[in-house]
N, C-alpha and C positions, 0 to 999 in steps of 0.2 A: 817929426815923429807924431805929432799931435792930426796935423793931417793924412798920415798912413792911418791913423786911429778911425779919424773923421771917414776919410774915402771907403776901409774895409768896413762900417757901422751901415753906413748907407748904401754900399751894396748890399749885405745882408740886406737890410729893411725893402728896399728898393724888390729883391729879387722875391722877398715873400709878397710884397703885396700883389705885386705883377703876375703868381703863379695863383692868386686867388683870385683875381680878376679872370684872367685867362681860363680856368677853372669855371668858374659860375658861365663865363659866354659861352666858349668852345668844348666845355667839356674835358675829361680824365685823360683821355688819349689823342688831342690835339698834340701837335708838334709845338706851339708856342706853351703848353702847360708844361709840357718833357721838359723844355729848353731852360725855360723860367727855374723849374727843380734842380738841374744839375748845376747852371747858377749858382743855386742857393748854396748847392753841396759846397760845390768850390769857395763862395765865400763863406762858409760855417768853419772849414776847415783851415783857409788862412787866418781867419781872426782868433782860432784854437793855435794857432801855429805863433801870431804876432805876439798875444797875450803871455804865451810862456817863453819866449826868448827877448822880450823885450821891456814888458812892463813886471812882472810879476818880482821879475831880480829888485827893481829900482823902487818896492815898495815897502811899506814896512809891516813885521811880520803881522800886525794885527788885521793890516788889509787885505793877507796872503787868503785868505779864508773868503774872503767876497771873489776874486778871480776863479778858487774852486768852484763858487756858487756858480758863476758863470760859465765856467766849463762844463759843467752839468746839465744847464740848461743846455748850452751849444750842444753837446752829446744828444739830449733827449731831442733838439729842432733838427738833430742831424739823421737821425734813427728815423721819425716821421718824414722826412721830405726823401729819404731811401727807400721807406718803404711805400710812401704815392708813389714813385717812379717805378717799382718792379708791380704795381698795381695797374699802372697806368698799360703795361703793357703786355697786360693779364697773365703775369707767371703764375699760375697755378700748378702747382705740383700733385700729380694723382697719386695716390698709397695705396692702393686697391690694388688686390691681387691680379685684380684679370681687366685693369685699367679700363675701369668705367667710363672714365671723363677725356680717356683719348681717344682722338679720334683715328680710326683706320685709314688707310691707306687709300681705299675704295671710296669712305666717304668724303676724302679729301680731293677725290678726282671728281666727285658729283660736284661739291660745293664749288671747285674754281672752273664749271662747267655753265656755273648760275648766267644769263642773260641778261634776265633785268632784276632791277630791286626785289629782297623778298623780304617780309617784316613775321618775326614769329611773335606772337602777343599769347601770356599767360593770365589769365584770369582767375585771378584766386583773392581769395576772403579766409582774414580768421575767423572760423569758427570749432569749441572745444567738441561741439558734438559731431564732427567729420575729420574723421583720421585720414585727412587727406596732403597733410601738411608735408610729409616724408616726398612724397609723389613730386608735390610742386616743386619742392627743394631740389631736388634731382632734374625735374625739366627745367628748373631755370639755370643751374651750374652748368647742364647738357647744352642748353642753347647757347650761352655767355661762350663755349669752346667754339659753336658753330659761327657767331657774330666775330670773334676774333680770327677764325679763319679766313673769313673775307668781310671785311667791314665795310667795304665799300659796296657790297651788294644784300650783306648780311644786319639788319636792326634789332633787337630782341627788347619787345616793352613787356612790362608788369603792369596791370589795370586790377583795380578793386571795382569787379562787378557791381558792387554796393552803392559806392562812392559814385561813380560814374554809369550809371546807370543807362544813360543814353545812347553811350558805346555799346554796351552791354547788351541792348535792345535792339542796335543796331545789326550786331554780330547774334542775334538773337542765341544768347547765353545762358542754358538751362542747368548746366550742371558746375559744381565750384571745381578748378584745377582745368578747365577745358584750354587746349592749347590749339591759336588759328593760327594756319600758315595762309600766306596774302601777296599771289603777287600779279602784278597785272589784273586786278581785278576781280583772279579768281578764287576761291576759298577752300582751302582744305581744314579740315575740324579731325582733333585729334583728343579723345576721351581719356583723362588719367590715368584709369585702368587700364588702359592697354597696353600701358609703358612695362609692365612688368605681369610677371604668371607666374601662379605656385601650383607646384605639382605635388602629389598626394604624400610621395615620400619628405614635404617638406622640403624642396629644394626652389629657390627661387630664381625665375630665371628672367632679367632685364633687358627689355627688348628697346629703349627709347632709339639707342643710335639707327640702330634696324630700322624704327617707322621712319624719324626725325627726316634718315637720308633718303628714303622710299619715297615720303611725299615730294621731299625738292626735289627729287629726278622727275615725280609726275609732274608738277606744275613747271618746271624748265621745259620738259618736253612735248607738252599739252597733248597727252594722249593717254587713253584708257584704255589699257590692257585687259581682255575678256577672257576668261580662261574658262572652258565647257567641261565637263565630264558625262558620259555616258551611261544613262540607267535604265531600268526596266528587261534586265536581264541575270539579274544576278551580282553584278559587279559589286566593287568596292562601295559600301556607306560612305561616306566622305564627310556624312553628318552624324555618325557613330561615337558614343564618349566611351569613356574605360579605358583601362591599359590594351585591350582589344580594338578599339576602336581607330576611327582616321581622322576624327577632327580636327586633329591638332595639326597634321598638314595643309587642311583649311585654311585655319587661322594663319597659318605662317601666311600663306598665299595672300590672304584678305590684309596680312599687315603691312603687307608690301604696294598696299594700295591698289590692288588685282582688283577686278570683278570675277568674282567665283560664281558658278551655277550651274544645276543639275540639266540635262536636257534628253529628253525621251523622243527617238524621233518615229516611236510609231504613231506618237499624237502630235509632231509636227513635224513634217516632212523634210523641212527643210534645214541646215546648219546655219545661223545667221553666217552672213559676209563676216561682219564686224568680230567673227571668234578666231581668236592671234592663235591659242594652243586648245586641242581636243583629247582630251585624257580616255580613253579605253582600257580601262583598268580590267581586268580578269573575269571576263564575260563567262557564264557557266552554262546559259542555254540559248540556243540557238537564234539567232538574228534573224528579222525580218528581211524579206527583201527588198521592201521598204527604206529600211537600216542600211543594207546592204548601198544601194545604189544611192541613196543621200552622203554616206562617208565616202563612199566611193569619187560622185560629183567634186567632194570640198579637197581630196586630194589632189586630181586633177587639176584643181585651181589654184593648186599651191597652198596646200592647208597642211599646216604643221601637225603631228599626231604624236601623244606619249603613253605607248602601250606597255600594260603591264601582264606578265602573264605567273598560270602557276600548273602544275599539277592537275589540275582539275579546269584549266579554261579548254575551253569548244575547241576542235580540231580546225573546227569550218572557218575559223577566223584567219588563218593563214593566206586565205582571197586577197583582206585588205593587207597583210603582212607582205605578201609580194609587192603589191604596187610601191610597197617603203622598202623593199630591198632585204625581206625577212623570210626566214621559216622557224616554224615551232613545230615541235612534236611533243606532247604530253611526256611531261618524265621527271624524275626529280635527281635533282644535281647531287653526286657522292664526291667527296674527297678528303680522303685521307691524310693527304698532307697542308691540306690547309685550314683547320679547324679550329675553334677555341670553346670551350666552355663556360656557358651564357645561357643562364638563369636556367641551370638542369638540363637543358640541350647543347648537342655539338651542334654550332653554328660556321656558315663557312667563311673563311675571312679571303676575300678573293683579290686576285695582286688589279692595282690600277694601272691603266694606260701611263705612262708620262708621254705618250704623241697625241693624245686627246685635250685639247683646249678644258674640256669639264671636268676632265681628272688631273690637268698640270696643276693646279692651285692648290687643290689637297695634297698631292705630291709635293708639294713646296713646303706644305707645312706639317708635312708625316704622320696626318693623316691615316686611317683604315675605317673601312668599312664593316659592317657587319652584315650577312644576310643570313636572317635563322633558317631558313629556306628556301631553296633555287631549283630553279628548272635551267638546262640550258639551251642556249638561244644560237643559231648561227646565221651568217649573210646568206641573201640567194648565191645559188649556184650562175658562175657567166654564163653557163649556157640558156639559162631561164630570163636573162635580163633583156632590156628592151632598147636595142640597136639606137633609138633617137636620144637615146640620153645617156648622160656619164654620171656615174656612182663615182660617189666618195664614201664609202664604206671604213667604220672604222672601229673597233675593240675598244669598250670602257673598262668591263672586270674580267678577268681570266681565273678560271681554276689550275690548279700544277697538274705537273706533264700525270699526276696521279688518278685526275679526276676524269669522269663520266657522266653519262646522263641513263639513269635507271630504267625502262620502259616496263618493267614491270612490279610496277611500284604498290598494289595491291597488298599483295601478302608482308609487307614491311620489312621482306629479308632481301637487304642491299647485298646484292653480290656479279660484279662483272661477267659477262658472257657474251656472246656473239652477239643477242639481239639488241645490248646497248648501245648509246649512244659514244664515239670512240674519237680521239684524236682530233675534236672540238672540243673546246674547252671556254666560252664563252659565256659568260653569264649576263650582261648588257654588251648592246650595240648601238651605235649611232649612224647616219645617214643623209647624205647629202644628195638628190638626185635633181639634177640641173638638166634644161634643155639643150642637145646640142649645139643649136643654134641661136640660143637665148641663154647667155650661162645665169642672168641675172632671173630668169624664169626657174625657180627650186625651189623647194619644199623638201623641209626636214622631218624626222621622223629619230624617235629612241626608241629600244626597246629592252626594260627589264624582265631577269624572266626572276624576280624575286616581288612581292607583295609585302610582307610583313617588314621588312627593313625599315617601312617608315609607318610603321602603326603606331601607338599610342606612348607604349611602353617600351617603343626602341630608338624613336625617332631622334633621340638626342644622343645616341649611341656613337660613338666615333663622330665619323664625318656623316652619316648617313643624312641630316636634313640638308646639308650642303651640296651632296651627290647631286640630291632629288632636284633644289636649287636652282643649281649650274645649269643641269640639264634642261629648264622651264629658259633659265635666259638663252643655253645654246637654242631651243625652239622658236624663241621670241628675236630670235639675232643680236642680242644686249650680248653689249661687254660684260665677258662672265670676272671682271675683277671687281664689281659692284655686289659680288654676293656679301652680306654683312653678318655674321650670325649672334642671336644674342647669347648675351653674359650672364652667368652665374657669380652672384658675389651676395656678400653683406652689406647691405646701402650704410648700415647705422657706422661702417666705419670709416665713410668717407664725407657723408652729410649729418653733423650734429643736430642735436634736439634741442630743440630750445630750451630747453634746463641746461644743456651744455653750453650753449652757446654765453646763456647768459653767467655762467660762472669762469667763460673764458675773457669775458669782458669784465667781471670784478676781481678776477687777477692781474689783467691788463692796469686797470685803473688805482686797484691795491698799490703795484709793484713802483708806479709812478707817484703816487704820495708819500710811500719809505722814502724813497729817492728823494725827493724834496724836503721830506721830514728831516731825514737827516742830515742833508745839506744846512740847512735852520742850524740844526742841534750843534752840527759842527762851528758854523758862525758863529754862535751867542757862547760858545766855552772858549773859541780863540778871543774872542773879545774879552772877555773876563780873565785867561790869564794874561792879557796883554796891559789892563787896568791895574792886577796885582803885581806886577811887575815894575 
């Protein structure tokens, strides 16, 4: 017996010191630290198991009270070597409504898409006169999910700019909380502020997974995505603020790691090569021909285009709308049976494709759109199309068998007649036009005929930045399951404050000195009635 004693004493001892060793070299989530832990579990639990069927009967009562002592402690060495183990293999549990710290689906096909090593390093410093402590807390929980995603390609350090200042100078580190992603050499710099946005009505919206996965798809796939838009005609601001305004489509764009920029091409003739998507948002006065034969050229060459139209865009623009497989007629979209009420206007809520790749996803996830106003939009006619090539033409939003398209839209009084537009019922369109004899020779093209659905104050409405999204990667040829969008929540209930934190460690440490205190207190009364006795 005395050697069952012996043998299960030095396992224990044996299996703790072994998992602190292992611990300090290999680190938390090595397999000899795991190994070393359950171990330990295993022998915590037979010498809790040897103690009360073998020794505790055969002692006397006054000694009974030290084996509790030692079941206590066994309890508390068994509590901490369960919880290293579910630590070690980063169980975090998220309680966040709109699951902050999980990661999606998409971003989980980026991360085991990683090539080579990528290290994300957070640089941050306490300091009381920069409320930036909330932020850091959130990208380093954020990134601890992405390193346990793939650890083998995945590292996530904490540097004190202060401290380390050489690092710091290295990574030339001007602002506290700056987060560098690093791989192969190259560097991507991510500003804390940009992990999250608050909008006017006080709604906060959390973009980190958004950027986090945007950079590592850039730096996995070493390519800079250019996206143009077209000005000096009228069209859309894109750098407009307000509930009116479009910036905030921008921004999405810029967060995804995009290069955004305006470009006028009556002061430069030319489209750069290197522009992946050209946005022609709702031109209002007439195009150069200048204009003309430059967009003209970049389709030709296989230039993607996302055209938006309204009401009041140019007729003339229908030139470049053929060549993408389109026509427009000025008119505003009516329907009766598909409307909702949104913000004092009837808004029209139009059904999505489910054979469309950029509407299956929303589709999947029941989704709807909003657009407070529509024009509609139809494919060319076959007999208008051009024999060398093959159209894949296809319906994004549809109006019901109710709707039409108003052409006389002037006087403000919607009402059906001969000269509207009838039995089309399209609101977006997409388009694939491939060379006959080169199908890998094609150039894509969408076409909204709504504007305001992603303006300032709607953009977050339904699905609508999603729509707009999908439709930028179906342009780009990306897998449209990588759209990510961000989260609306309360960070404070998932990331405590350091007031919090520190009084959930003086409970922690409280609750284990009762435990002990008492243990004592129980000892020293068994022993004194065992003395009066």
């Amino acid at each position: 017996m005395k050697n069952k004693y012996i043998m299960l004493i030095s396992s224990f001892v044996l299996s703790t010191i072994s998992s602190i060793v292992f611990y300090v070299f290999f680190g938390e989530r090595s397999i000899f630290f795991r190994t070393t832990l359950v171990l330990m579990l295993v022998s915590i639990i037979l010498n809790i198991i040897y103690f009360r069927d073998n020794i505790s009967q055969q002692l006397k009562r006054g000694k009974y009270s030290r084996i509790k002592l030692i079941e206590s402690f066994a309890v508390l060495f068994f509590s901490i070597a369960l919880l290293s183990l579910v630590k070690s293999f980063d169980l975090n549990f998220d309680w966040t409504a709109r699951q902050l710290f999980n990661l999606s689906p998409e971003s989980k096909t980026i991360i085991s898409q990683i090539k080579t090593p990528l290290t994300i390093t957070v640089f941050s410093y306490d300091d009381n006169t920069d409320n930036i402590k909330g932020l850091v807390d959130y990208a380093e929980k954020l990134g601890k999910r992405y390193e346990s995603s793939n650890p083998k390609m995945i590292k996530l350090f904490t540097t004190d700019p202060i401290r380390d200042k050489s690092k710091a100078e290295e990574y030339g580190i001007r602002q506290n909380g700056t987060i560098v992603f690093e791989m192969d050499g190259r560097r991507e710099y991510v500003a804390p502020n940009l992990l999250l946005e608050t909008f006017s009505q006080g709604e906060i919206s959390y973009k980190g997974e958004t950027i986090f996965s945007a950079v590592i798809d850039k730096l996995n796939n070493n390519k800079e995505v250019r996206i143009s838009y077209l000005t000096g005609h009228g069209e859309l601001d894109f750098d407009s603020s307000g509930l009116g305004g479009y910036d905030g489509i921008k921004k999405m764009l810029v967060d995804r790691r995009y290069n955004v920029s305006a470009i006028n091409l009556d002061h430069y003739p030319d489209i750069p090569k290197e522009t992946d998507v050209l946005i022609i948002a709702d031109p209002r006065t007439e195009l150069s021909p200048q204009t003309y034969q430059s967009i003209e050229s970049y389709i030709q060459k296989g230039g993607n285009i996302l055209y938006m139209v309204s009401r009041n865009t140019i007729a003339d623009i229908n030139f470049l709308l053929m060549k993408s497989g389109f026509i427009f007629l000025p008119n505003v979209a009516v329907d009766p049976g598909r409307v909702a009420k949104n913000s004092g206007e009837f808004s029209i809520i139009p059904t999505l494709s489910p054979k469309s790749e950029i509407t299956l996803l929303l589709k999947n996830k029941k989704q709807s759109v909003i657009f407070p106003s529509a024009s509609v939009v139809y494919s060319l006619p076959e007999e208008l199309s051009d024999t060398n090539h093959i159209y894949d033409i296809r319906p994004l939003a549809k109006m019901s068998q109710y709707g039409f398209g108003e052409t006389s839209f002037a006087t403000g009084m919607y009402t059906k007649d001969d000269k509207d537009i009838t039995d089309i019922y399209c609101l977006a369109i997409s388009s694939i036009i491939a060379n006959k004899t080169d199908l890998e020779d094609q150039r894509r093209s969408i076409i909204f005929g709504s504007t305001e659905f992603i303006d300032n104050a709607r953009l977050y409405t339904g699905g609508n930045a999603e729509l707009f999204i999908n439709s930028v990667d179906f342009l780009l040829r990306k897998d449209l399951k990588t759209t990510i969008a961000p989260k609306n929540e309360d960070l404070s209930q998932s990331v405590p404050l350091p007031e919090q934190t520190r009084v959930i460690v003086i409970v922690v440490v409280v609750w284990i000195l009762a435990w002990l205190i008492a243990c004592v207190i129980f000892l020293l009364k068994r022993k004194n009635k065992v003395k009066k006795q």
